[in-house]
N, C-alpha and C positions, 0 to 999 in steps of 0.2 A: 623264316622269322618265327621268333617263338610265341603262342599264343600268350596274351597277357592274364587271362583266365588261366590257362595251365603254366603261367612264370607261377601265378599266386599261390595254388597247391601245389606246387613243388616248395615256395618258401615255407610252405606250413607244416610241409612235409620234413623239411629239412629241421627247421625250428622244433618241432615233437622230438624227431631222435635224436640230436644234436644235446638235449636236455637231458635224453636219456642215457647220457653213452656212461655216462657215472652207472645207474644201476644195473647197467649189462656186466660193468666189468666186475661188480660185487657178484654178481648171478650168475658169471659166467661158467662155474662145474655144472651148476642145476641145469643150465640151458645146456650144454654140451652133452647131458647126459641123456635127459629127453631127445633132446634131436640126432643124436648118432645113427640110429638106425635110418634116417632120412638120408641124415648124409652118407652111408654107405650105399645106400644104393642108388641116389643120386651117382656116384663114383662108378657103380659098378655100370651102370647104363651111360655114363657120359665114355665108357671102354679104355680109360686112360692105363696109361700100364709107364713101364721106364721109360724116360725120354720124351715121354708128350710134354705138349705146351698145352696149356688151359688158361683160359681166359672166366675170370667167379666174377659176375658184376652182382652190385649191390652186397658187396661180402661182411658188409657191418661191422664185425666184432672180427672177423677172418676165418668163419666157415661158410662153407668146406674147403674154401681155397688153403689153408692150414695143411688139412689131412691127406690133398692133392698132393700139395709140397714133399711131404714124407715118401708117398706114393710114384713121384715122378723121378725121386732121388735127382743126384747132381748133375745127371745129362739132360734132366727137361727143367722146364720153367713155368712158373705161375703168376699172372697177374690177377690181381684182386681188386676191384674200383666201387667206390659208393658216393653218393650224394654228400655222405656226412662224414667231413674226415675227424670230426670227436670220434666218432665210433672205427676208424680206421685205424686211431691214435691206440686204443686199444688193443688193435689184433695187431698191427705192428710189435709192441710191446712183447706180446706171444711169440711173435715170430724169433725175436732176438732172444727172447729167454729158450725157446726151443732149439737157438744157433741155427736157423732155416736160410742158408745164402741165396737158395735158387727160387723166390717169391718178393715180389714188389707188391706194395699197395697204393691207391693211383688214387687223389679224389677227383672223382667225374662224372656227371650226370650220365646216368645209362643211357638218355634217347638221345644223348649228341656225343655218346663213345668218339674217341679218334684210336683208330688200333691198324693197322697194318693190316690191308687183305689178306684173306688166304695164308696166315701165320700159325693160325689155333686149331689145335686138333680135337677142342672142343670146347664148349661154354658150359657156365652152368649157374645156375640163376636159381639162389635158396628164399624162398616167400620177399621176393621182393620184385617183383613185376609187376603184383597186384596192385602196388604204391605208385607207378607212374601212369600219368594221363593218358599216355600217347602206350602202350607195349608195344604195339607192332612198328612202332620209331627202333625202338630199343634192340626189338627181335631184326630186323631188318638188318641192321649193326651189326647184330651177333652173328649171323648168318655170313655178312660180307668176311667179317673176318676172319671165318673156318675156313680149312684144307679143303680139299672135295672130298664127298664122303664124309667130313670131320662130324663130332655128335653134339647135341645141344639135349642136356638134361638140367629141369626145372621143376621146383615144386609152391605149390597154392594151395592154402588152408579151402579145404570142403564148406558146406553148409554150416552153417553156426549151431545149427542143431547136432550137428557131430562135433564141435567143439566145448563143451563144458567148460573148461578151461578160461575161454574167453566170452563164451558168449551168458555165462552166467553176471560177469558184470555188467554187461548190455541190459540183461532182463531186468536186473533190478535196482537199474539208473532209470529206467523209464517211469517206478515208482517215486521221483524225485525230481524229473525234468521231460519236456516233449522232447524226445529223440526218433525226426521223423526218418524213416526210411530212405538213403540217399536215392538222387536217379539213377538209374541206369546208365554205364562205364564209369561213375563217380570213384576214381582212386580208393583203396582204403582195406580191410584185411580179408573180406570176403567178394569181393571186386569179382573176381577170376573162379567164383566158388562153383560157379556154372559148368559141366563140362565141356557142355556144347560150345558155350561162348571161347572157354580156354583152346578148345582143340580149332576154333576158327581163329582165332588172331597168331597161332603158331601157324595156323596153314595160311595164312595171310599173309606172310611174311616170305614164302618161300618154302618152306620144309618139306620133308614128304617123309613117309612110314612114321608115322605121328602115332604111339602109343600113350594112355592116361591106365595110372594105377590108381588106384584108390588104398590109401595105405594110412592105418591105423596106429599109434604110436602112446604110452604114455609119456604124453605132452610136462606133464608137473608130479615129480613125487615129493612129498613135504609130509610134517609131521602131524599138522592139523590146520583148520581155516585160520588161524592167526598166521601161522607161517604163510599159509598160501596169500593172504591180503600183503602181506610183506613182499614177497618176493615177486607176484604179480602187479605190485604199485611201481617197482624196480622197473618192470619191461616194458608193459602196453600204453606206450607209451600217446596215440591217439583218444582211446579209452580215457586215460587219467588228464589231458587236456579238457576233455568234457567233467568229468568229476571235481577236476577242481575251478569251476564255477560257480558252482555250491558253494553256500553261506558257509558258515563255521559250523552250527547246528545242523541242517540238514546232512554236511558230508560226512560227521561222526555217527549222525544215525544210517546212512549209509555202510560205511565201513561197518557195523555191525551187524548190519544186515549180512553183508554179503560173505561175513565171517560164518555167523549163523549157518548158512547155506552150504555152506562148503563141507564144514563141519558136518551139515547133513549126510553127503556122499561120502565118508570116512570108512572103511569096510576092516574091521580089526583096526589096528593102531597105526594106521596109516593113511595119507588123502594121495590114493592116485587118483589125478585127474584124464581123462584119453583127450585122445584129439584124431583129427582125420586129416590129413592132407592128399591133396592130388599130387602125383608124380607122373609127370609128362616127358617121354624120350622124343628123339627126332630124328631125321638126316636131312644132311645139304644135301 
């Protein structure tokens, strides 16, 4: 039975990106561009080649279950499943403009997957683990459902302090509202930011040869903190549920603040922003 505590932050969870799935699909070169090198080596470690079957939960928008799809050509398959099918609705879209016949997208809560034992030659799970209450429900799943041997690669946004990108909206929401620090396992984008904690709920689950990368990426290229407040009010989507709390006053002097700021880190005519995520391989 499903905790009613964690029914409620999954509907909350659901309700953020379900909102959001409009400015993903405006976003979506900018996002695809930043995150490619995640997703290729997520690919490269989950060892798929022609013919595999993959299994991408929480694929949102349809990476990297997308580039799989290319990847596994017409003799393998892809399933892709998220909480929110708005944002399914999107990578679907992709898939048929890309003419992709060999990928499904599924809407399904990751921690009650129904997928066929021992069918997937491997999973792979892009910043969205750190969103569900339960991960080792989720991981537990994933794992039933691999081959022997099969791989499971995953990745989870680092320390916020290696984030700019997002954690510069946190810093300076706090000049405008109390944003206490959640508890400890509270779902949300740094959840999982912990090593140690990440490498014990995959080993919790069953896995074993459990590697974590630590891998650096620019996360946002834009042309200055205007673009960047634009395009990142588009994605963060937990972030902008707290910001728009704020009265009508306060959120404009926010938004300029945080333009301000951005604009600070601008290095010649350009704002990259970095970001760091974990990359975590595994075996059944």
């Amino acid at each position: 039975m499903t905790n009613p505590d964690n029914a409620s932050l999954k509907q909350i969870q659901h309700d953020q990106w379900a909102a959001a799935a409009d400015g993903w699909r405006r976003r979506d070169e900018l996002l695809k561009k930043g995150a490619a090198p995640v997703t290729s080596r997520m690919l490269e470690l989950a060892q798929i080649t022609q013919g595999s079957h993959l299994l991408d939960i929480a694929s949102g928008t349809g990476e990297p279950a997308l580039s799989a799809a290319r990847m596994v050509g017409e003799t393998g398959r892809v399933v892709g499943t998220d909480l929110v099918d708005q944002m399914l609705g999107v990578a679907r879209d992709k898939a048929a403009a890309q003419g992709l016949q060999n990928i499904e997208f599924v809407c399904s809560d990751g921690e009650t997957l129904e997928v066929a034992p021992c069918t997937m030659d491997a999973v792979t799970i892009r910043w969205g683990l750190m969103f569900m209450p339960q991960p080792r429900d989720c991981l537990v799943l994933a794992r039933a459902a691999l081959k022997d041997n099969g791989r499971l690669s995953l990745a989870c946004w680092a320390a916020p302090e290696k984030n700019p990108f997002m954690s510069l909206l946190m810093q300076t929401l706090g000049n405008y509202m109390d944003v206490p620090a959640p508890p400890p396992g509270t779902p949300g984008v740094f959840a999982l930011a912990d090593p140690d904690r990440l490498h014990d709920v995959i080993a919790s689950a069953g896995f074993g040869n459990i590697v974590l990368e630590e891998f650096e990426l620019e996360a946002m290229d834009v042309a200055d903190g205007q673009a960047y407040w634009e395009a990142i009010s588009d994605l963060a989507a937990p972030i902008m549920a707290l910001v728009n709390q704020l009265d009508a006053t306060a959120r404009g002097d926010y938004i300029v603040q945080v333009i301000k700021q951005a604009d600070a880190l601008k290095q010649g005519d350009r704002l990259c922003m970095k970001g760091t995520t974990w990359i975590a391989s595994a075996d059944k």
